[in-house]
C-alpha positions, -999 to 999 in steps of 0.1 A, spaced: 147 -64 74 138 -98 64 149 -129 88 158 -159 71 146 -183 56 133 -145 41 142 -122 19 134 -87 6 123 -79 -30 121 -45 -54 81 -41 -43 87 -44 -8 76 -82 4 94 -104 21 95 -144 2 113 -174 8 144 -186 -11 136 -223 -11 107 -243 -22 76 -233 -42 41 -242 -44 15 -240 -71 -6 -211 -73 -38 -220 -54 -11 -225 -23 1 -192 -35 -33 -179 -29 -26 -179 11 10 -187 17 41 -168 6 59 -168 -29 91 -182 -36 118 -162 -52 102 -138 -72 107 -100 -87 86 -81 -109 90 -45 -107 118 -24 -112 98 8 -95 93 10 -57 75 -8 -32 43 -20 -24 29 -59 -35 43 -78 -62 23 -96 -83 31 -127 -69 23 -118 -39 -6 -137 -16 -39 -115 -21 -63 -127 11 -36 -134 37 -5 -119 24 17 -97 43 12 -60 49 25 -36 20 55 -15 27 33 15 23 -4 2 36 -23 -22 45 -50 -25 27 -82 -52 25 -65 -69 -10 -36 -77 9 -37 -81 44 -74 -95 48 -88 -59 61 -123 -49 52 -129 -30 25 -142 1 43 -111 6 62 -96 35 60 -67 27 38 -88 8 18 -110 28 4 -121 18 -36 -103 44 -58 -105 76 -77 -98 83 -113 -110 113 -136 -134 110 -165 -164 121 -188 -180 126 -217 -176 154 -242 -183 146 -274 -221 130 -278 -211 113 -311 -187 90 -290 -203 86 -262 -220 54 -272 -186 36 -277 -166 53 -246 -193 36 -222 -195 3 -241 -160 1 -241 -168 10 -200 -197 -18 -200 -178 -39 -214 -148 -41 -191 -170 -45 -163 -190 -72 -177 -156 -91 -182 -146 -84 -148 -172 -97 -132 -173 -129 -154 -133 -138 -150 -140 -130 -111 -173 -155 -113 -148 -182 -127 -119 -174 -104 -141 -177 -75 -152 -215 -84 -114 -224 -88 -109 -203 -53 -138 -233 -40 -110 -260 -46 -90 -275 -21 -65 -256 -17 -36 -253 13 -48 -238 46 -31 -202 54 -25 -185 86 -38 -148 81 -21 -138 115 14 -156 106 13 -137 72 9 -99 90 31 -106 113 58 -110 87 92 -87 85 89 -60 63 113 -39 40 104 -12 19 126 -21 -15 133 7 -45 144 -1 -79 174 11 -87 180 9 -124 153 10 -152 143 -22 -155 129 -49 -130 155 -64 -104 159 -72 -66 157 -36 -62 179 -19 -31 162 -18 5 156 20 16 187 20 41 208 10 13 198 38 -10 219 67 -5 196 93 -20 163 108 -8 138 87 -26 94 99 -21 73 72 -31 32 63 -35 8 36 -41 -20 36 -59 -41 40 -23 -25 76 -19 -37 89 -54 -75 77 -45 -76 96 -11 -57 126 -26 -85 129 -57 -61 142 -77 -65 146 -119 -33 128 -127 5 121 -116 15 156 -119 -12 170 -99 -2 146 -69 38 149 -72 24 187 -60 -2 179 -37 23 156 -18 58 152 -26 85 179 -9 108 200 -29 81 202 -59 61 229 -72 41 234 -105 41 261 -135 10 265 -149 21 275 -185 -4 267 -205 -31 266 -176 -45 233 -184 -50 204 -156 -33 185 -178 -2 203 -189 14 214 -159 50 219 -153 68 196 -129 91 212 -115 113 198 -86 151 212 -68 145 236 -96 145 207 -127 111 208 -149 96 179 -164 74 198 -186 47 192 -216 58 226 -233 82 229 -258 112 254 -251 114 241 -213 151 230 -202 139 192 -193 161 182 -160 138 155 -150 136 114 -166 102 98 -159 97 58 -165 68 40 -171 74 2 -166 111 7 -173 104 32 -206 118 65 -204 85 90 -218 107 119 -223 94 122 -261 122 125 -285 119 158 -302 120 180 -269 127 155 -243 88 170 -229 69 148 -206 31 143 -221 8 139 -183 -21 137 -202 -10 102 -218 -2 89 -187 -35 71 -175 -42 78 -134 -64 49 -127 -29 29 -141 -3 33 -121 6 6 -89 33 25 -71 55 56 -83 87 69 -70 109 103 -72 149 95 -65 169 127 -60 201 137 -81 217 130 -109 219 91 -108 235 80 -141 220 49 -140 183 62 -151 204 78 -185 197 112 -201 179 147 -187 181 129 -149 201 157 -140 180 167 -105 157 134 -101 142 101 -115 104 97 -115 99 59 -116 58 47 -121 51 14 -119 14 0 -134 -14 -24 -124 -15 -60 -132 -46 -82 -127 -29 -106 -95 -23 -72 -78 -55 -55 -83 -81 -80 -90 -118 -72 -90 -138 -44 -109 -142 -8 -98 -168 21 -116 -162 58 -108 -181 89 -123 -177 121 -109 -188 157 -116 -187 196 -108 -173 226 -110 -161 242 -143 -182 214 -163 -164 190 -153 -176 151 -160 -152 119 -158 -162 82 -160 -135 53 -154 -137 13 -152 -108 -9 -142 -110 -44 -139 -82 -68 -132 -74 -107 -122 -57 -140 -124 -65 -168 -141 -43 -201 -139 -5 -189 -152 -23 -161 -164 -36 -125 -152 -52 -95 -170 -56 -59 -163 -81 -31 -184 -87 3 -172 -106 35 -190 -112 66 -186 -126 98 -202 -126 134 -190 -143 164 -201 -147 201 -186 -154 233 -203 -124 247 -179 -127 282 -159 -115 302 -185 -127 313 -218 -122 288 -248 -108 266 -225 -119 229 -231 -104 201 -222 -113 163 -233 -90 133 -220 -95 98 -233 -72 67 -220 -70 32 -217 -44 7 -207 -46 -31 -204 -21 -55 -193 -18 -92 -199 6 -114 -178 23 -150 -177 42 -163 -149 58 -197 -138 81 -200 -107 111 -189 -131 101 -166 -158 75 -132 -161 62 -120 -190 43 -89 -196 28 -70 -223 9 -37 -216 -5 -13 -241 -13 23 -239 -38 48 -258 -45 79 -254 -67 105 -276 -66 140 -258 -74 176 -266 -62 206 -245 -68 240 -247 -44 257 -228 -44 297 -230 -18 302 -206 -3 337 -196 -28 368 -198 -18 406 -191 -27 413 -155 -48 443 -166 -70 418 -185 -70 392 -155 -79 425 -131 -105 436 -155 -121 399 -156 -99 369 -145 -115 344 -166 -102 360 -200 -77 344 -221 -48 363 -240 -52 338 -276 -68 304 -277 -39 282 -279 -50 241 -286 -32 209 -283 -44 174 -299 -23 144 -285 -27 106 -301 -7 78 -283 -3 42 -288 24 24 -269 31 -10 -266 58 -22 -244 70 -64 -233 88 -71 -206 103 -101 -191 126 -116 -165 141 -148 -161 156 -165 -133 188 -178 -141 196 -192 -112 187 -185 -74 215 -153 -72 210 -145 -111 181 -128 -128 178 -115 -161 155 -84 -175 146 -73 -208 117 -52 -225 111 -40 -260 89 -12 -270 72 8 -296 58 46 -294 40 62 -319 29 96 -308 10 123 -331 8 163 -318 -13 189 -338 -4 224 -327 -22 253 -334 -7 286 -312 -21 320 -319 -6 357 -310 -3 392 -321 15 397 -354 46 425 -343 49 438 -377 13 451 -379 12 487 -396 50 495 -384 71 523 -393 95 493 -407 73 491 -441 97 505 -465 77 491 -496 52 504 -521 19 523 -505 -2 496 -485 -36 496 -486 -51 470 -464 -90 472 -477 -77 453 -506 -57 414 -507 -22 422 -506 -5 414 -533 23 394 -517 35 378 -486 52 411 -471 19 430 -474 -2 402 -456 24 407 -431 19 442 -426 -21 442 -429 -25 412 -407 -30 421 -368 -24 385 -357 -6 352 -367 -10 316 -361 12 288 -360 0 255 -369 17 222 -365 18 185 -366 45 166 -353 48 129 -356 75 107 -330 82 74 -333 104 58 -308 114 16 -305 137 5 -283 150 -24 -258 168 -32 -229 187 -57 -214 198 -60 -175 215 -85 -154 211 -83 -114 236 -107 -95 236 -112 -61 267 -131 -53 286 -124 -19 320 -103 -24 347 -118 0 319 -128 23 303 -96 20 269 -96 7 268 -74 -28 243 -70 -55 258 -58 -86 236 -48 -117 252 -46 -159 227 -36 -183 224 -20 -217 197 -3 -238 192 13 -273 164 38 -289 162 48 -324 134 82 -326 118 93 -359 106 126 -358 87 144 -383 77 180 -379 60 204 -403 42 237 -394 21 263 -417 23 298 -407 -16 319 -411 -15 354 -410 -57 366 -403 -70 396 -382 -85 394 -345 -120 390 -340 -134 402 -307 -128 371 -286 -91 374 -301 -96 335 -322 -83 342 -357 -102 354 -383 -81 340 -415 -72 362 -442 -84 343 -470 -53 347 -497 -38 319 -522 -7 330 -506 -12 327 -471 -8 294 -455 24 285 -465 46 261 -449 74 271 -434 89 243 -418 94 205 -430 119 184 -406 132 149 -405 145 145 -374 164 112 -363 183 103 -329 196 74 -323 201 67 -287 222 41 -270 234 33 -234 257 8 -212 250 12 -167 269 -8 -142 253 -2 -102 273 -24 -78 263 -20 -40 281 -36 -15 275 -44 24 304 -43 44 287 -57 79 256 -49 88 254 -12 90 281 5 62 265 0 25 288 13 -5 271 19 -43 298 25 -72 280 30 -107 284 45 -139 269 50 -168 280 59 -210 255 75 -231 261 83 -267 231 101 -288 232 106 -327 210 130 -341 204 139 -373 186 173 -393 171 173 -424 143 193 -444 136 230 -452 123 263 -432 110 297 -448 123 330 -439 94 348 -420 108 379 -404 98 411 -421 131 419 -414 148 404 -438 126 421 -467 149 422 -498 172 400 -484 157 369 -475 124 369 -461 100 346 -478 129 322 -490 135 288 -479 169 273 -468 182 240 -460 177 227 -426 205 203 -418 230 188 -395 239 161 -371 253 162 -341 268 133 -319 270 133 -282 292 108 -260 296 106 -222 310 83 -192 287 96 -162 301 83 -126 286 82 -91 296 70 -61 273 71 -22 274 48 7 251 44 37 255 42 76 230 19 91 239 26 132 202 11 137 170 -7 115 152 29 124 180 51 111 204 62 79 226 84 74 238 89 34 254 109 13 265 107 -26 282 122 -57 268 115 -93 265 132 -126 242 130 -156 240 151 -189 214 154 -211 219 161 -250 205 191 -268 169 180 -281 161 177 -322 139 211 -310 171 230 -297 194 217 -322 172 230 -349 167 262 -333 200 272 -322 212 303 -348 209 337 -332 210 354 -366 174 336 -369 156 339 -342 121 310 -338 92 311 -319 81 278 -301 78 253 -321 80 286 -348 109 286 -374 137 265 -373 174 272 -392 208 253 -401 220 257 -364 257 263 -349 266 235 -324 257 231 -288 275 216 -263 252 190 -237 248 196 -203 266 183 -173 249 179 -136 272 176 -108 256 164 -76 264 163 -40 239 150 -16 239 142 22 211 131 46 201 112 71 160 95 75 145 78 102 115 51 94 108 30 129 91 1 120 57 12 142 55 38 117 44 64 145 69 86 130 92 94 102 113 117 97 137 131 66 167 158 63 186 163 31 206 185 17 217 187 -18 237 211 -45 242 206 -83 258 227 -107 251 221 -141 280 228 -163 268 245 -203 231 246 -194 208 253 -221 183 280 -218 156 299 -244 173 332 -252 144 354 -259 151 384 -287 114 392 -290 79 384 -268 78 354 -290 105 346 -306 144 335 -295 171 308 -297 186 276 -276 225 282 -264 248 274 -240 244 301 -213 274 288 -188 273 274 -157 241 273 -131 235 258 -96 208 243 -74 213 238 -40 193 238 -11 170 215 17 148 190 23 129 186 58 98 157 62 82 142 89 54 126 92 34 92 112 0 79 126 -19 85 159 -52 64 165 -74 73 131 -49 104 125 -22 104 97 -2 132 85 30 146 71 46 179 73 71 191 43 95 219 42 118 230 10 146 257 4 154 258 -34 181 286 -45 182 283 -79 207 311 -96 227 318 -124 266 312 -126 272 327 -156 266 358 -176 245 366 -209 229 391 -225 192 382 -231 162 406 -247 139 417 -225 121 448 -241 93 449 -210 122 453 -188 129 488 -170 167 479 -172 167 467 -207 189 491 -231 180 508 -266 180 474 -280 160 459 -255 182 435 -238 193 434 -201 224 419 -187 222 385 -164 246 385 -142 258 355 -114 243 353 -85 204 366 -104 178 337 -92 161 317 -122 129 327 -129 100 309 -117 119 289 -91 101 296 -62 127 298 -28 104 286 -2 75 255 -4 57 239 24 31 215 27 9 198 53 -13 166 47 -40 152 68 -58 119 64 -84 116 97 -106 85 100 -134 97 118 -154 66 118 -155 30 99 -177 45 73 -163 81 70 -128 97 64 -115 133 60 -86 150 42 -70 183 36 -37 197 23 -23 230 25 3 242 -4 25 272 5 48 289 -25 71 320 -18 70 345 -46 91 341 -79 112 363 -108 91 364 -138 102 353 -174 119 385 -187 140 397 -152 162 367 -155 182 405 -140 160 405 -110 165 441 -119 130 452 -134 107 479 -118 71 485 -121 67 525 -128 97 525 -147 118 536 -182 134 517 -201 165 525 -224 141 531 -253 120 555 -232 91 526 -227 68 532 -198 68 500 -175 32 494 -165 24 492 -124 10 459 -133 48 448 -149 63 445 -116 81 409 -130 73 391 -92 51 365 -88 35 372 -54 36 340 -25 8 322 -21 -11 294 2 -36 272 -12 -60 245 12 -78 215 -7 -103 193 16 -115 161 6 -132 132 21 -152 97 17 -182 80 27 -184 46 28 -223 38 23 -214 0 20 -186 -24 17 -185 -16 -21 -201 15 -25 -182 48 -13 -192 86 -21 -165 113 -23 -163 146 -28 -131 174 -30 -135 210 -28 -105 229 -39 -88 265 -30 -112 264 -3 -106 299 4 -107 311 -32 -70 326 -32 -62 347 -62 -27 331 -70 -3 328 -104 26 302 -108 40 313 -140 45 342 -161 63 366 -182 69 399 -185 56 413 -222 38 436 -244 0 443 -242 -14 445 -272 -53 445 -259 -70 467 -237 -82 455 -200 -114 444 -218 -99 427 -242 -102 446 -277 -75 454 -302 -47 482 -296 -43 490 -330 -15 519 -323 21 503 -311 22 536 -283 -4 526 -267 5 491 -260 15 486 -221 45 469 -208 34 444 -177 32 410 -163 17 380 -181 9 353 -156 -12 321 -159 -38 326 -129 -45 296 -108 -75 280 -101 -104 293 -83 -127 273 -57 -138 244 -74 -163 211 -59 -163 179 -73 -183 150 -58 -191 114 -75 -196 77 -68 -175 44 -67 -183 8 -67 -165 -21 -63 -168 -59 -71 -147 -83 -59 
């Protein structure tokens, strides 16, 4: 803890509470009161950046007067490359030109560092008391230190993504963070499922989204699905990132098993200029430039990036282009930031293949699926010192995001017994819309969806003592309107022999069958108050009301053959709106028996309101696929998360060795799950009650050059409730094809068991080594939500269940190594090599039809289609080696 005349702040320094000195002082003495970040810890803006203190999390050369080729600070990592030769030009100019700026702004900060300036004491300054501080609402504040915060909170710096060589957030959260595994889905780097005590955080559409994530106090859960985008989240960014356990009301809607909190650069934490390019495996080729500094009052920091691969599998490309830039003012009162965020990406993702096809040749892909993602986001934020005990936060926003969609499977209807209409022949155009859908072996969905979200916040931190008790309490309030507009054409065409659509040219094919105007108007009021009652006992009272609007309108077209004569081919009205209100209370307190150790334990809750995407797919009379067909929808109900948590932690100040315990159980009252009635096609609704419960074990520390951390997790994640759900690839499902989920039957694709083990070895001045190893027990597939299925099987309708349809996802291990060499002070060479021992491993999956033979070519007769597992295979062994330079 910080001694007075000290105190702590929300990035983990400690700082005086009287006096202040101009900014050259600042440049080797400490800062006077001061908060920046609402996010975790690690060095505040404000912070000394030759002699400062040590950061909560490392020490590194920027801070704490190291050299540069010390092991913890090592110059950094980002992904990028160049795809498209018509754009290459501009990408590195764009490159060139924020290096160029760097090293001029660092030229002219350097003369003004040759003025006389007040002497510092580099030994006084790391000798300072340190705290590790987290935020504990959405915007910047004091923040809470980490024996305060009754919750198990996982946190990183921007140090810990360079050595882990990661390709983005997600990929670290599963590298290094306990209780967290990923789902592949769509099998792209980028578009991995987060998921963590069982809650996703997930790209894909359809995905029950349990997890908030923050950037700079800005909730990125995108309006129309409450999905989390990775690939518009830029790396070579992000300062300091932390992941807060439960169902804390304060962080407002889908936090119903965690918070993910990311904090990013600014130009007084970060200054100088840093190049990276990399290269390998899979085609792989990424360049990035960041520059950052402080001029007078004023800082700036630019970063870009671009990424390009081919990608393992077939048709599986993937090009990633980024940039961020941050400009800053700052007097001893006030902070003002604005930041701005673009991204351009396009990801193929093919996802789930048959496992005959992956047995026959693992590198096939079931149907080229593609995603194009356009960001810009511009956010402001600003705090105010009121007065010494009273600080005031606000930030304002704007988020315009554009997704075009394009999704490709096997068209059911193809040459079924169901065709009840006048004699086909296929050799010929159809003459209407039924008989493309009956000639027509395959179908494509293709979308564009446009989100617009502005919004602000206002927060009020006072630190006032309560009866001579210390107490920080916290009032804030925030509102979000979201304009969502979603239309999708639906292409019937044939296979060609790599299974990309060959389109059936016909005036009426291509029609559009969906047009939506989707509105939700979000707003919010959170009150924290924590309260010390001595030294050791620490009590935290909040609550939080949320209250969501959202509002339908537009059209969708009948598409299921089904409905011939009835309805199919018609359009309806797509309408409705739907307001959600809720009070959301939590209560946890602290035991602080000594500095090294805390005991905790909690109760909170959190909801999260059915999504425009749910809402407007919600009618079990008609069915849609993902983003497919949408229809006038019956009412859902939002979900409650209920959450108990105890633990205790123990964080000596040598470091030489931590330790974590926690426990934890939430039962979510009305979840919302996809009810499947085909392979690709089903409905949102309230399926009753489910639970998460389980452990958390960590420990970790430092011996000589070695660091390290050992992580254990048990996740049971089951039903509560009962439901029927169709499941025709199941060996228990019925005539109709559905199967009965009972309580007590585990989620699918919750694994039960994860470990991991991180090393960080500093074998010398110039050279370090790192490895991790990933262990994931086997899951229940997509499709035996029962548990029940059999490989070898019958179903009710006297299906044969393939060998290969076993609905299990096997366990698996997985070892990355990495490591640096430091040829100079600025210049490093690194290189990672993952799945060293080129494991054969899946992480997600469904059971389904196979319409394709093990080679891939076109069953054209429904009998002899197979029923077996889909799964998205993981990633084979893979090198990657490149260069980074710095400039101070």
């Amino acid at each position: 803890m910080c001694q007075s005349p000290w105190r702590g702040n929300n990035r983990g320094r400690c700082y005086r509470t009287r006096g202040y000195r101009p900014r050259a002082a600042r440049q080797t003495a400490a800062l006077p009161e001061k908060l920046h970040s609402a996010g975790v810890v690690l060095p505040t803006r404000y912070t000394a950046r030759l002699q400062a203190p040590c950061c909560a999390l490392s020490c590194c050369g920027r801070c704490s007067g190291l050299p540069r080729n010390h092991p913890v600070c090592s110059p950094g990592l980002q992904p990028q490359s160049a795809r498209y030769p018509e754009k290459r030009k501009a990408e590195l100019a764009l490159l060139g030109s924020i290096l160029i700026a760097g090293v001029v702004a660092h030229a002219a900060l350097a003369a003004e560092a040759d003025s006389p300036g007040l002497p510092g004491n580099a030994a006084t300054a790391q000798e300072l008391p340190q705290v590790m501080v987290i935020g504990n609402a959405p915007l910047p504040g004091f923040g809470l230190p980490l024996n305060q915060v009754s919750s198990n909170v996982q946190t990183a710096n921007s140090e810990d993504l360079k050595r882990a060589q990661t390709t983005g957030v997600a990929a670290y959260l599963n590298r290094s963070f306990s209780g967290v595994n990923v789902s592949e889905s769509a099998d792209n780097p980028f578009q991995l499922d987060i998921n963590y005590h069982g809650f996703s955080a997930s790209p894909l559409l359809g995905t029950p989204e349990g997890l908030s994530v923050y950037v700079d106090g800005v909730r990125v859960n995108e309006s129309f699905g409450d999905t989390v985008n990775w690939d518009l989240i830029p790396e070579s960014a992000i300062s300091t990132l932390s992941l807060i356990s439960g169902s804390n009301p304060v962080f407002g809607l889908n936090t119903l098993g965690g918070a993910l909190s990311l904090q990013t650069k600014s130009g007084h934490d970060n200054p100088g200029t840093e190049f990276e390019a990399y290269g390998g495996s899979f085609g792989r080729r990424s360049l990035q430039g960041e520059s950052g500094g402080a001029i007078g009052p004023f800082d700036y920091f630019a970063t870009a990036h671009y990424f390009d691969e081919t990608g393992w599998r077939d048709m599986s490309p993937t090009t990633v282009r980024q940039a961020f830039g941050k400009v800053g003012w700052q007097n001893d009162k006030s902070d003002v930031d604005l930041s701005y965020t673009y991204a351009d990406t396009r990801l193929f993702g093919n996802g789930a293949a048959p496992l005959s096809m992956l047995y026959y040749r693992r590198e096939q892909s079931y149907t080229p699926d593609s995603t194009h993602n356009l960001l810009h986001f511009v956010n402001l934020t600003a705090t105010q010192f009121l007065s010494e005990r009273l600080l005031l936060s606000a930030n304002a926003y704007y988020r315009r995001l554009i997704t075009a969609n394009s999704n490709g499977s096997n068209n059911d209807n193809y040459l079924t017994s169901a065709y009840a209409g006048p004699p086909l022949d296929c050799s010929v155009p159809p003459a209407d819309r039924l008989g493309i859908a009956y000639c027509s072996n395959a179908t494509t969905q293709v979308s564009e969806l446009l989100q617009r979200t502005a919004g602000f916040g206002l927060q009020l931190t006072d630190t006032q003592d309560v009866f001579g008790w210390k107490n920080q309490g916290i009032l804030g309030a925030d509102y979000h309107d979201c304009a969502d507009e979603f239309t999708q054409a639906f292409q019937y065409g044939n296979f060609a022999a790599d299974r990309t659509l060959i389109y059936l040219a016909n005036p009426l094919n291509n029609e559009t069958v969906i047009s939506l105007r989707g509105s939700n108007r979000i707003s919010g009021a959170y009150l924290t108050d924590t309260l010390s009652a001595g030294r050791a006992v620490h009590l935290t009272v909040s609550a939080r009301y949320n209250r969501s609007t959202e509002t339908l309108n537009g059209y969708h077209v009948d598409t299921d053959v089904g409905d011939a004569g009835s309805g199919f081919d018609q359009a309806g009205p797509l309408v409705g709106q739907h307001t959600f209100t809720r009070i959301n209370p939590a209560i946890g307190f602290t035991v602080t028996p000594t500095e090294a150790v805390t005991y905790y334990a909690n109760y909170n809750e959190a909801s999260r309101a059915p999504s425009v995407v749910e809402l407007g797919c919600a009618n079990p009379l008609q069915p849609c696929g993902l983003p497919n067909d949408f229809a006038s929808d019956p009412d859902l109900k939002q979900v409650v998360a209920h959450t108990l948590e105890i633990g205790l932690r123990g964080n000596p100040a040598d470091q030489r060795l931590n330790w974590s315990a926690d426990a934890f159980r939430t039962l979510n009252r009305d979840d919302l799950e996809f009810i499947a009635t085909t392979t690709n096609a089903g409905y949102f609704d309230n399926v009753g009650s489910t639970r998460r419960q389980g452990l958390d074990f960590a420990v970790g520390g430092k011996a000589g050059g070695l660091q390290w951390r050992l992580a254990y997790s048990l996740v049971d994640a089951t039903f509560r409730s009962g439901f029927v759900v169709s499941a025709q690839s199941n060996s228990t499902a019925d005539a109709n094809g559905d199967i009965v989920v009972r309580p007590g039957d585990r989620i699918p694709l919750t694994p039960r068991h994860t470990g991991r083990l991180l090393l960080d070895y500093q074998l010398s001045p110039r050279l370090e080594l790192g490895g991790n190893l990933i262990v994931v027990s086997g899951s229940y597939l997509h499709g035996n939500e029962n548990n029940a299925n059999q490989a070898g099987g019958t179903n009710g309708a006297g299906a044969f269940i393939s060998p290969t349809g076993s609905g299990w996802i096997p366990s698996y291990a997985v070892i990355d190594l990495q490591g640096t060499w430091h040829l100079e002070k600025s210049v490093a060479l690194f290189a990672r090599i993952a799945n060293v021992l080129d494991q054969q491993y899946s992480t997600a999956g469904f059971l389904t039809t196979n319409t394709f033979n093990p080679d891939g070519t076109f069953r054209s007769n429904p009998l002899d289609r197979t029923h077996e597992n889909a799964v998205s295979p993981g990633t084979p062994r893979a090198l990657w080696a490149g260069v980074r330079v710095h400039f101070d």
